[in-house]
N, CA and C atoms as a LAMMPS dump frame, in Angstrom:
ITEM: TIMESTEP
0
ITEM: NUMBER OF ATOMS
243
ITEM: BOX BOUNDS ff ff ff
-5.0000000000000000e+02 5.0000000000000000e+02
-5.0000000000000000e+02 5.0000000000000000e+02
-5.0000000000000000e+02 5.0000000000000000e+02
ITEM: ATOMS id mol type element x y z
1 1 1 N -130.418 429.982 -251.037
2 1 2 C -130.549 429.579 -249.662
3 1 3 C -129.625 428.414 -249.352
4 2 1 N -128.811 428.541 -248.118
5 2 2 C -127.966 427.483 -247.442
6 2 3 C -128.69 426.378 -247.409
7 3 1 N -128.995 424.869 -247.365
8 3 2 C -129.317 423.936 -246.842
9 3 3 C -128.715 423.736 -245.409
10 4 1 N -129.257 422.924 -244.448
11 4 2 C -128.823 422.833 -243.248
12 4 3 C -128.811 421.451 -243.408
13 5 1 N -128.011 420.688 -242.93
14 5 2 C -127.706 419.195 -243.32
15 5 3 C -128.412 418.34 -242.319
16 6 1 N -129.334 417.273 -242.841
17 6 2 C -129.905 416.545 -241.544
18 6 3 C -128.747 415.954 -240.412
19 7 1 N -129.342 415.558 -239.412
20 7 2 C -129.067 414.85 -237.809
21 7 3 C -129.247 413.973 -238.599
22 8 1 N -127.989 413.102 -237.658
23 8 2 C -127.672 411.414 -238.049
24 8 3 C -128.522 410.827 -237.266
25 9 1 N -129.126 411.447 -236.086
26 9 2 C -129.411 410.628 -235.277
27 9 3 C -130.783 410.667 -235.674
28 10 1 N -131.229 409.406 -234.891
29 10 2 C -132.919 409.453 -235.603
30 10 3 C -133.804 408.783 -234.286
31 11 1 N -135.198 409.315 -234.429
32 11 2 C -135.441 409.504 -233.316
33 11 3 C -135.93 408.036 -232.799
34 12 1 N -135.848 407.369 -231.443
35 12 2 C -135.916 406.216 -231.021
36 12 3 C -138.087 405.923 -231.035
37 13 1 N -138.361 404.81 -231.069
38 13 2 C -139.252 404.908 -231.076
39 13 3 C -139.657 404.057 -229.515
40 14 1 N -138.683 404.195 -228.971
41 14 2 C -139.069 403.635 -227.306
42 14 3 C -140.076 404.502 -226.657
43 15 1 N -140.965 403.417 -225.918
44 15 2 C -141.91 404.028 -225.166
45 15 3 C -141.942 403.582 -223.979
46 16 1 N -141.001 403.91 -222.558
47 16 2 C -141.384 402.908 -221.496
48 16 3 C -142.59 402.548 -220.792
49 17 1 N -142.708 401.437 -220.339
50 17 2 C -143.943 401.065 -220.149
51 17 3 C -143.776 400.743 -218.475
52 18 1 N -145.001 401.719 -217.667
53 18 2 C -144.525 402 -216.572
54 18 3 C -145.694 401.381 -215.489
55 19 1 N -146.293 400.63 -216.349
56 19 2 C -147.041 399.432 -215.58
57 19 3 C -146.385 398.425 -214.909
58 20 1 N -145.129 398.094 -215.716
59 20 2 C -144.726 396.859 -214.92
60 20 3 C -143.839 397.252 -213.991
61 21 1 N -143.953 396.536 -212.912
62 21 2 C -143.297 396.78 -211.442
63 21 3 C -142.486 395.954 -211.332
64 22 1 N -141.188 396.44 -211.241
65 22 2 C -140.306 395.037 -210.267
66 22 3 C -140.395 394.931 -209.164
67 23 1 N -140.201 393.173 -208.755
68 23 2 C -140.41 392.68 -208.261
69 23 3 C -139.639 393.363 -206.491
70 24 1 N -140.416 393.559 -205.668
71 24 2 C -139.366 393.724 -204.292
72 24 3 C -139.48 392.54 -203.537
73 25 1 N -138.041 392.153 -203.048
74 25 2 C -138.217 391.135 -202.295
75 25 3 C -137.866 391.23 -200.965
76 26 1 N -137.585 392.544 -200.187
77 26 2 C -137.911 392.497 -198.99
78 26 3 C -138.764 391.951 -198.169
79 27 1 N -140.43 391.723 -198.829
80 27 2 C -141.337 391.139 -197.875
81 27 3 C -140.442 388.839 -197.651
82 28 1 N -139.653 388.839 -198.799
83 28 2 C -139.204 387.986 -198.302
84 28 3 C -138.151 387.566 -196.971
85 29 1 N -137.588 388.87 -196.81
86 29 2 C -136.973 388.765 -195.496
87 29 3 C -137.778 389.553 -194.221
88 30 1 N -138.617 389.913 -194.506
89 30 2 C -139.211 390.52 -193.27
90 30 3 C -139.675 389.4 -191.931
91 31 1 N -139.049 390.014 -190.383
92 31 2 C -139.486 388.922 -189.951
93 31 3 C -138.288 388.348 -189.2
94 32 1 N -136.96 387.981 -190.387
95 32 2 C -136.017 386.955 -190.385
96 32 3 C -134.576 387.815 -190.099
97 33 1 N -133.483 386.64 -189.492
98 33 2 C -132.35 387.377 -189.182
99 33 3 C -131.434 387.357 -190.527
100 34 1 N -130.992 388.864 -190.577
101 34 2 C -130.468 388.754 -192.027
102 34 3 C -128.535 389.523 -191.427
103 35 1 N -127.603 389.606 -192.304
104 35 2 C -126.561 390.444 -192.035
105 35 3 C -126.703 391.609 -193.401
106 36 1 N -126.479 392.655 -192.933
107 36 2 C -126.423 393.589 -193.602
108 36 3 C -124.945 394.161 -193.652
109 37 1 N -124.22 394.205 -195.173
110 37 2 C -123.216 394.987 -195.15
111 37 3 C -123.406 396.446 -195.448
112 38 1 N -122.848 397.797 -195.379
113 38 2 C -122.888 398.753 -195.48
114 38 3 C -121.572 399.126 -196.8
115 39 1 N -121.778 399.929 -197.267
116 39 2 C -120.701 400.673 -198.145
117 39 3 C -119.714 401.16 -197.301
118 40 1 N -119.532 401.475 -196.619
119 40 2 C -118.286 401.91 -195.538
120 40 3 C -118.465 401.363 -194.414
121 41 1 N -118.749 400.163 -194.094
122 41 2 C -118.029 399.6 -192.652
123 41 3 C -117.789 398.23 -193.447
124 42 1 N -116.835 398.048 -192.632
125 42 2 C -116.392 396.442 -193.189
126 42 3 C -117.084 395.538 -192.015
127 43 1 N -117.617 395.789 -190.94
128 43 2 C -118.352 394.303 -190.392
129 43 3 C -119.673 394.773 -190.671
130 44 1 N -120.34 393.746 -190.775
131 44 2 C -121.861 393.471 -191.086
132 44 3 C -122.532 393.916 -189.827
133 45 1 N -123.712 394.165 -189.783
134 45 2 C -124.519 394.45 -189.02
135 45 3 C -125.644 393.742 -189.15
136 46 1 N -125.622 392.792 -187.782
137 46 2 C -126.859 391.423 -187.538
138 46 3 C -128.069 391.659 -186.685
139 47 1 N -128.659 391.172 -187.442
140 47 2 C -130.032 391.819 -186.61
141 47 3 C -131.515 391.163 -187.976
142 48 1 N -133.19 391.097 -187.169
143 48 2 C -134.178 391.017 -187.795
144 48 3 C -134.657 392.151 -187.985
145 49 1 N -135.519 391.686 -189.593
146 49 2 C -135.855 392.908 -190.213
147 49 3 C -137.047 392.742 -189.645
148 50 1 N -137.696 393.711 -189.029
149 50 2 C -138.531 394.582 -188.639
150 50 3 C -139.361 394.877 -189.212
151 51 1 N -139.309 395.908 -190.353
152 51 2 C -139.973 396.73 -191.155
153 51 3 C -139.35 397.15 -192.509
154 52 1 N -140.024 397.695 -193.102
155 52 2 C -139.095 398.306 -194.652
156 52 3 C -140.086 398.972 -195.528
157 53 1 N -139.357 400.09 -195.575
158 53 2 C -140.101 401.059 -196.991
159 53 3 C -139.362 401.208 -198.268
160 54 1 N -139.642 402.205 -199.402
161 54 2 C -138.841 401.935 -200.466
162 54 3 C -137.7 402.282 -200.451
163 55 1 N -137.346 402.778 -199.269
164 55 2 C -136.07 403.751 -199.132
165 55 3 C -135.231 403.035 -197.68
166 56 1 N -135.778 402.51 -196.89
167 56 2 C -135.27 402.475 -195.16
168 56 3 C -135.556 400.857 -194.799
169 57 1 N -134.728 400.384 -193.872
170 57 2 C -134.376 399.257 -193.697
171 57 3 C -134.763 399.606 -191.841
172 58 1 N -135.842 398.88 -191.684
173 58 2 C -135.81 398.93 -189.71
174 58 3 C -135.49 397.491 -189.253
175 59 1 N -134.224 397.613 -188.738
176 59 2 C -133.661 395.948 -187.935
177 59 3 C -133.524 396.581 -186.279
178 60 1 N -133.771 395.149 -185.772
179 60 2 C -133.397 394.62 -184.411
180 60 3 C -132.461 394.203 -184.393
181 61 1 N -131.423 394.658 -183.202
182 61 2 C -130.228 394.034 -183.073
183 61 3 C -130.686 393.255 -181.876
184 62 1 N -129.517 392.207 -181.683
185 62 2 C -129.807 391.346 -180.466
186 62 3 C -130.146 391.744 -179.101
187 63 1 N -129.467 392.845 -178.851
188 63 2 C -129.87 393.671 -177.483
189 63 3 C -131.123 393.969 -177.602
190 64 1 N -131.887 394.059 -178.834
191 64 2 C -133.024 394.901 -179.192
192 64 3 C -133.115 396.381 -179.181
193 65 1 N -131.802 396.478 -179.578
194 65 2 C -131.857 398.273 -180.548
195 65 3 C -132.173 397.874 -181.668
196 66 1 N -133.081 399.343 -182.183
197 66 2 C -133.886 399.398 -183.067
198 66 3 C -132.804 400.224 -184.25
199 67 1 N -132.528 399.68 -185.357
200 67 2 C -131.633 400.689 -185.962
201 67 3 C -132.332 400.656 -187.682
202 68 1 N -132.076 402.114 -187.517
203 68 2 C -133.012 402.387 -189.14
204 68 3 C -131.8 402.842 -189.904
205 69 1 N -131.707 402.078 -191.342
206 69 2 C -130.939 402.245 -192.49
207 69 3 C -131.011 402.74 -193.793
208 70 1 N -130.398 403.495 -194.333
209 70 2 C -130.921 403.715 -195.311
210 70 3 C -130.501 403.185 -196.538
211 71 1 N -131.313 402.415 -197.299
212 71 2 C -130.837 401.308 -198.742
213 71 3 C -129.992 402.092 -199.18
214 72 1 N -129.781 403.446 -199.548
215 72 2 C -128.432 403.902 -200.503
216 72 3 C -127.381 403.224 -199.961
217 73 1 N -127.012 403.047 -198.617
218 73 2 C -125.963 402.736 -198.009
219 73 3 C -126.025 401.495 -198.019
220 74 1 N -126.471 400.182 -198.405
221 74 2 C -126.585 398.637 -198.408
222 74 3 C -125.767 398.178 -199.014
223 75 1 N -124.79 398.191 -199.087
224 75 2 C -124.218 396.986 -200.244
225 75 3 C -124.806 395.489 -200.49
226 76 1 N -125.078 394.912 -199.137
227 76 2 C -125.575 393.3 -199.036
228 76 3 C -126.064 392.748 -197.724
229 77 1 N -127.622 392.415 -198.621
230 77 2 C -128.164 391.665 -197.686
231 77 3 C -128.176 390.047 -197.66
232 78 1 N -127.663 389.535 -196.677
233 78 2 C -127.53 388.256 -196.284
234 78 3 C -128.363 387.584 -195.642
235 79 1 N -129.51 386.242 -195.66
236 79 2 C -130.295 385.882 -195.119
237 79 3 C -128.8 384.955 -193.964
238 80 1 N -129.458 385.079 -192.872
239 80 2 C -128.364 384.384 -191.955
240 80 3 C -129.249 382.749 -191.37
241 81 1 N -130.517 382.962 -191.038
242 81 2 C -131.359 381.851 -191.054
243 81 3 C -132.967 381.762 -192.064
């Protein structure tokens, strides 16, 4: 009989541990005027955050349009005051 040669690799004994939550810090800007950059526009977009889920960003712009974002598209949030 052939032998079949062991795997180098060996098996990890990681277990993630899916209790711990990171930290979100949106509820720290909620409320407050922040600038938001986008991945494809080069000017920021100013306005208070409103609202926020794990996914969507709801700001007020100064006119008071309501504009909903979606975090994939965030590059940077800026507290402005």
């Amino acid at each position: 009989m052939m032998e079949v040669p062991k795997s180098r690799k060996q098996k990890s004994n990681y277990e993630p541990d899916f209790s711990i939550q990171k930290k979100d810090f949106m509820g720290e800007l909620l409320g407050k005027i922040v600038a938001v950059k986008l991945v494809d526009e080069e000017a920021p977009l100013v306005g208070k955050v409103v609202e926020h889920t794990p996914y969507w960003l709801k700001i007020e712009d100064g006119v008071g349009r309501i504009i909903y974002i979606n975090k994939a598209h965030v590059k940077t949030i800026i507290p402005v005051k």
